[in-house]
C-alpha positions as CSV (number, residue, x, y, z in Angstrom):
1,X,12.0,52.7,31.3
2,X,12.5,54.9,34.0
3,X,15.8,56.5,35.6
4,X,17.9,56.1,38.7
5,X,16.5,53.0,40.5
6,X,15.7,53.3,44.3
7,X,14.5,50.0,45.7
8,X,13.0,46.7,44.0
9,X,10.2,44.3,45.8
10,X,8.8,40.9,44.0
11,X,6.1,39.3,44.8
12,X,4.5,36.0,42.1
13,X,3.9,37.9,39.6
14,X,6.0,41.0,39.1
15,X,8.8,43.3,39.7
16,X,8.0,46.4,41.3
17,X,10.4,48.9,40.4
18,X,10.6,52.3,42.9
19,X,12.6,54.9,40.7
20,X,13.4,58.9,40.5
21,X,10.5,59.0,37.8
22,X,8.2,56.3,39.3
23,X,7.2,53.4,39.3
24,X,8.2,50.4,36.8
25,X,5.9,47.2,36.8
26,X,7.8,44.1,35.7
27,X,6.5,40.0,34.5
28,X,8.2,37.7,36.7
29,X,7.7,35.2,33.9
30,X,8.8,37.4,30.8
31,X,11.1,39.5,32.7
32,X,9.8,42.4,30.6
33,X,8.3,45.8,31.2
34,X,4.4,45.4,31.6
35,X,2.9,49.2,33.7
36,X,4.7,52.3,35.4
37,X,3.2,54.8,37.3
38,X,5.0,58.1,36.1
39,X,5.6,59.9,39.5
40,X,7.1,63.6,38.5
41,X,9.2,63.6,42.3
42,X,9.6,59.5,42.1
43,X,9.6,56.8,44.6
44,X,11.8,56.4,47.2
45,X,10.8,53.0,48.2
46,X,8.3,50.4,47.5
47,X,6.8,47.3,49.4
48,X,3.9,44.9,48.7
49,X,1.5,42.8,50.7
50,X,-1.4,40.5,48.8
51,X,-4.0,43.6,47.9
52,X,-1.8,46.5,47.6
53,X,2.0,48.1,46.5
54,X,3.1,51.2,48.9
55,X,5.4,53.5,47.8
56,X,7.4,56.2,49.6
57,X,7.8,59.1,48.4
58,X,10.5,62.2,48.6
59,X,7.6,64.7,49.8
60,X,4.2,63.6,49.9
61,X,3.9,61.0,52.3
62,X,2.9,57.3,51.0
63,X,0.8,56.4,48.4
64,X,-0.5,52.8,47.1
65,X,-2.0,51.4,43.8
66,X,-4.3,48.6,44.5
67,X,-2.8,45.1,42.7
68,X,-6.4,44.7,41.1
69,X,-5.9,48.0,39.5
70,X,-2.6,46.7,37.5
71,X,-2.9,45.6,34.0
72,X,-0.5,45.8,30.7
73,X,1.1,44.5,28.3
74,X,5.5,43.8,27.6
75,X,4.4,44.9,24.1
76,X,3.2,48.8,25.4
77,X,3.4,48.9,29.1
78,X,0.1,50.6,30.2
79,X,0.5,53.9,32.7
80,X,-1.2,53.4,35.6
81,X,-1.1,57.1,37.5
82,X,-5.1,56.8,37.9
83,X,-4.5,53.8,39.9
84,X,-2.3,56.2,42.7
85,X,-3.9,56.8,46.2
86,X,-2.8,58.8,49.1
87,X,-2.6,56.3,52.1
88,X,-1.0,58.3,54.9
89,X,0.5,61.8,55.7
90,X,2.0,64.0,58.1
91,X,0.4,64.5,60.7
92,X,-0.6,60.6,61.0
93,X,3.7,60.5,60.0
94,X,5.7,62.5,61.3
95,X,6.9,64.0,58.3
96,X,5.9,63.5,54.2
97,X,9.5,63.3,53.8
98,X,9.5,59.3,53.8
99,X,12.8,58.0,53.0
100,X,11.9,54.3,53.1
101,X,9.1,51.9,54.5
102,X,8.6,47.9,55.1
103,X,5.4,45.9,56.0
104,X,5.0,41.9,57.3
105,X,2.1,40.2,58.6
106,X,0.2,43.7,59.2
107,X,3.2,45.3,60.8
108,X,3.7,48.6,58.9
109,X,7.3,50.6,59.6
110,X,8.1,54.3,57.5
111,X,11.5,55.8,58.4
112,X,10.7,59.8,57.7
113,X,13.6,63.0,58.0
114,X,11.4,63.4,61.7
115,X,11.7,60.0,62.8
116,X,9.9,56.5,62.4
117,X,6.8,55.6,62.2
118,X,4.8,52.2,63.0
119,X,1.8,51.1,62.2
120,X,0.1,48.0,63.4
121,X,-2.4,45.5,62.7
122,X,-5.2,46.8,64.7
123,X,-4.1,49.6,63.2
124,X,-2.1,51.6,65.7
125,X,0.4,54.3,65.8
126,X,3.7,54.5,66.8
127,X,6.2,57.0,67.1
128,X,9.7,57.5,67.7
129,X,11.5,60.8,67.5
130,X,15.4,61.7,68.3
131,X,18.2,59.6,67.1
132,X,16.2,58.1,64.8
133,X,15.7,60.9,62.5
134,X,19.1,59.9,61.4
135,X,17.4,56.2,60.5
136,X,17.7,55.7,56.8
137,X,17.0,51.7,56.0
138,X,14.2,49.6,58.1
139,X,13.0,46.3,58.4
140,X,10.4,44.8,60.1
141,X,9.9,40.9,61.0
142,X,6.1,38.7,60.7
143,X,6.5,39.4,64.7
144,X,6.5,43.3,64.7
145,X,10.3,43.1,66.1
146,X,11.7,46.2,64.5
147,X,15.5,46.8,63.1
148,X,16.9,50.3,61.7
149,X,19.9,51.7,60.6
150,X,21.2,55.2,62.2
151,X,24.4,57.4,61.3
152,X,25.7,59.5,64.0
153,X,28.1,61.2,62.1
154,X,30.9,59.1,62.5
155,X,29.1,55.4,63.3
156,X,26.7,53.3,61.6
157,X,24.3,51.4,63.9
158,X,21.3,48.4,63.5
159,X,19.3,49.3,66.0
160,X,16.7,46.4,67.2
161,X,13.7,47.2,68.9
162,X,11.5,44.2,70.5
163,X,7.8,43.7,69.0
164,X,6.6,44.1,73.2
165,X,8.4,47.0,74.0
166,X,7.0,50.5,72.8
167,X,9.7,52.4,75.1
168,X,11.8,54.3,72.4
169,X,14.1,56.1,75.1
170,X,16.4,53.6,73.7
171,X,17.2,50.4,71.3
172,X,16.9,47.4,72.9
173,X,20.0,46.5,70.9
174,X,22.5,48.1,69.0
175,X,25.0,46.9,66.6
176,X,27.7,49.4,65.5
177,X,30.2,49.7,62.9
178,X,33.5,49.5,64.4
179,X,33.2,46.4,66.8
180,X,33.9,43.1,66.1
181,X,30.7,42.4,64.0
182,X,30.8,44.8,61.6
183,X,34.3,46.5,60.9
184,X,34.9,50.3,60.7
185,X,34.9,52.9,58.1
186,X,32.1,51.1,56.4
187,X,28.6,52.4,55.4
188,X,25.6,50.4,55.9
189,X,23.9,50.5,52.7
190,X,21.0,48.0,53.5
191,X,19.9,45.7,55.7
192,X,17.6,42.3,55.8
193,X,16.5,39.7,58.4
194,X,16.0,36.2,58.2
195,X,13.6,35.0,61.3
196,X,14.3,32.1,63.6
197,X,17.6,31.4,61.6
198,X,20.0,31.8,64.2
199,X,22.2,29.1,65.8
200,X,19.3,27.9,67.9
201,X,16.3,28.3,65.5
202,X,15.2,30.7,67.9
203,X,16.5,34.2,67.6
204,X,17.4,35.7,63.9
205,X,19.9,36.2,61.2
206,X,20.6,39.7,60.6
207,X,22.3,40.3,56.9
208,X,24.4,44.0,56.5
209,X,25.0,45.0,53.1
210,X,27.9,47.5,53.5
211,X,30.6,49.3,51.3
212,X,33.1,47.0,52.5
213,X,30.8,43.5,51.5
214,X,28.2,41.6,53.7
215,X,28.3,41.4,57.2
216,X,26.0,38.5,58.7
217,X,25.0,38.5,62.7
218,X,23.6,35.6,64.4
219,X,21.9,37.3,67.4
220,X,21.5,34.2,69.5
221,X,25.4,34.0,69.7
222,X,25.8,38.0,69.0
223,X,28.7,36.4,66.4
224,X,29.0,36.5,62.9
225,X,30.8,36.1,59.4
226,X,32.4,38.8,56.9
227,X,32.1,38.3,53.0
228,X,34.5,40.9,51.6
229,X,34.2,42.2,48.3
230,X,37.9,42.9,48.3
């Protein structure tokens, strides 16, 4: 229904659809149209946990509906704009400008034009300014270990942060474009971690959708294997 699509999330039931007019609701089941949330500056991005759906938006911070709220029908898709709520804002972010977000286990990351944000379980804040205003895809594991992607201009990193340490001076590992991991002159469109996949069932599996096909990084060997598109 809606235009230019941003981001998709799934939970049992539906599709949630994070677009430049809002936000489409899809059945799992029927894989038809069922709500939207008309949005007039869109969504940027658009996670779930078991009460609520988040959304990211291009200038006014994030907002949530709450699941009990959605209802509809693949016949006339209900429009469920009452439903929106403000959840958080600059200054509890460090800008409205949220570009994406990601949640697990009550581990809450927002990657903002100022930097990133994290929230925790308890809840808590977290900040990170810098390099990272540059981050523009993040992902966050059932742990709190954090990953995000940075562009300095001329190299694309994943940047890995550990759930126990809140010292942002730097990443606590980075993989760039250009080594033997990921090749060069690629963008890093997207990014997604598998946890305790790696060669020992330990560390994780890190999967790099790039311009160039997917890139996959064990980090317990800090080796990996290229798909190519072409």
């Amino acid at each position: 229904m809606f235009d230019i699509l941003k981001q998709i999330w799934t939970d049992d039931t539906y599709v949630y659809a994070a677009t430049t007019d809002g936000l489409n609701i899809i059945d799992l089941a029927s894989e038809l149209a069922y709500a939207h949330v008309t949005y007039q500056d869109g969504f940027n991005s658009v996670w779930s946990d078991e009460s609520k759906v988040y959304l990211a938006t291009p200038a006014s911070g994030v907002k949530y509906i709450d699941k009990t709220c959605i209802s509809g029908s693949v016949v006339s898709p209900y429009e469920l704009m009452i439903c929106l709520v403000d959840y958080l804002g600059y200054p509890d972010l460090l800008s409205d400008q949220v570009g994406y977000l990601h949640g697990n286990n009550g581990h809450m990351v927002f990657s903002t034009v100022s930097g990133i944000n994290y929230r925790g379980p308890d809840p808590y804040y977290q900040r990170a300014e810098g390099i990272v205003t540059q981050s523009s895809k993040v992902f966050i594991t059932s742990t709190g270990k954090m990953y995000y992607t940075t562009w300095s201009g001329s190299t694309w990193s994943i940047n890995v942060k550990n759930a126990d340490n809140q010292d942002w001076t730097v990443p606590d590992k980075v993989y760039q474009t250009g080594t033997f991991l990921i090749n060069s002159g690629v963008d890093i469109l997207d990014i997604f971690i598998t946890e305790g996949t790696s060669s020992t069932g330990v560390n994780n599996t890190i999967f790099v959708a790039t311009t160039s096909g997917i890139f996959v990084i064990d980090e317990e060997l800090d080796d990996g294997e290229t798909y190519y598109t072409a």
